[in-house]
C-alpha positions, 0 to 999 in steps of 0.5 A: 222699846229700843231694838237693843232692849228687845234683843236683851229681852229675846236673848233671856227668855227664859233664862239669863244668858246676855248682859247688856253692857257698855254704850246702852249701858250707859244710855239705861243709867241715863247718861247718854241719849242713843247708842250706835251699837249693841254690846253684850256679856254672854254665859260661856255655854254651848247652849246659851250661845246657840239659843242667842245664835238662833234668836240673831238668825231670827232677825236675818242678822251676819257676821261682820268680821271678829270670832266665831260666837263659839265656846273656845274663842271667847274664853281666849277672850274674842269678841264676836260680831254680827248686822242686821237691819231693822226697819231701815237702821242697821243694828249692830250687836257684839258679843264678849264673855270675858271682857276686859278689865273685868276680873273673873271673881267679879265676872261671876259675882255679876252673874249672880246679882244679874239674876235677881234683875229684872232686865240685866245691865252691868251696873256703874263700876263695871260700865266705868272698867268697860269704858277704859279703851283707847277712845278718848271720848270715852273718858268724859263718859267715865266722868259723868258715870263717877258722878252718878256713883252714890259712895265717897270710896268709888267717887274717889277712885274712879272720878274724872274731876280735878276739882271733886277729887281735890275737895275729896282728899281735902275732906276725907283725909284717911280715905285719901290715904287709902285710896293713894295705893291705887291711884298713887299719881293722882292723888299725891298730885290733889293738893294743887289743882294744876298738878292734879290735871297734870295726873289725871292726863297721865292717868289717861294716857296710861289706860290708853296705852294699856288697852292699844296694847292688849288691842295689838296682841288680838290684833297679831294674833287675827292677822291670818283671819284679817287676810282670809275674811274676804274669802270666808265672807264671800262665802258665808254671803246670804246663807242662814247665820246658822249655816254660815256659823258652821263655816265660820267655826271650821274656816276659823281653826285653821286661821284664828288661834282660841286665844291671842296666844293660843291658849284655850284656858278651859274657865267656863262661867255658868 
């Protein structure tokens, strides 16, 4: 059993509190071998975050730079981040409760068809939204995931394939139609495989950009944390991850605002 699927199954004991999501996710659907990083979606509760603090303070873990796990942060949208070491490999975990591309009536509808699942992982659309960042590695990996996805619609949505998508729009005409209002560029492009690769690098760099810019807003909005985490560091250096929760939480209002914008929206997914 991996460390991340044994975390997974602390953080819900239970009770469903943590989704396993991106990296492992892809490596649970079978289509990667090992991911570096543990990434996780939280439920947005007091409570639920504490039981996941104690079980991370279990496993001698600390906080690397991001949020605070903490209520207010993560409903501004912050991620939060923590090590540990287990038997000599340095693990690491993160944790997100709105994550982007996700929208919020979709959010809870995850929510409520993880309860059923005897371990929770976001399924294939969802892992394909997770994965578009700035990365372009993570475009082959949205590939391979659209090629595991069972129904016609989606594989036409969100295939990476000049080739499937052109063979796609050639065989389902109508579909194709429907489809065009939410990929218009690629598949008015599907008739030539040339204009078709031409579209879908587009395509790419658009959700490239996308997602730099939305990283920039965090990242202006973190540059009072940025320069004092240092400090907040030092001092939370070797203190149980409880203790140094405290002085995260109390450093952080001073210095990083709830959200990019310092809006704190009050939307709590239970």
């Amino acid at each position: 059993m991996s460390i991340y699927v044994q975390l997974t199954n602390e953080f819900n004991s239970g009770r469903l509190r943590a989704i396993l999501s991106s990296g492992q996710a892809v490596v649970l659907h079978h289509l990667a071998i090992m991911s570096k990083d543990g990434d996780w979606i939280i439920r947005e509760t007091p409570e639920d975050i504490e039981y996941v603090l104690k079980v991370l303070e279990s496993h001698n873990a600390r906080y690397r730079f991001g949020a605070p796990l903490d209520v207010r942060w993560l409903q501004g949208g912050w991620s939060s981040h923590f090590e540990f070491l287990e038997s000599a490999l340095r693990v690491r975990t993160d944790f997100i409760s709105r994550p982007p591309r996700i929208r919020p009536e979709r959010l809870k509808e995850i929510w409520q068809e993880q309860q059923s699942r005897k371990f929770p992982f976001v399924d294939l659309i969802d892992l394909i939204e997770l994965k578009k960042t700035n990365r372009e590695k993570d475009y082959a990996v949205i590939g391979e995931i659209a090629r595991k996805i069972p129904d016609t619609d989606n594989r036409l949505r969100y295939s990476r394939s000049a080739r499937e998508i052109h063979d796609l729009c050639k065989k389902f005409p109508e579909l194709a139609s429907r489809i065009a209002t939410e990929r218009p560029q690629v598949i008015r492009a599907a008739a030539d495989i040339d204009h078709l690769e031409t579209a879908l690098d587009a395509e790419r760099r658009q959700m490239i950009h996308e997602n730099e810019k939305r990283l920039l807003t965090y990242m202006t909005a973190a540059s009072k944390w940025a320069e004092s985490w240092k400090t907040v560091e030092q001092e939370i250096s070797g203190l149980p991850l409880m203790d140094a929760h405290k002085i995260m939480v109390e450093k952080a209002k001073d210095l990083l605002p709830f959200g990019p914008g310092g809006e704190y929206d009050g939307f709590t997914q239970r």
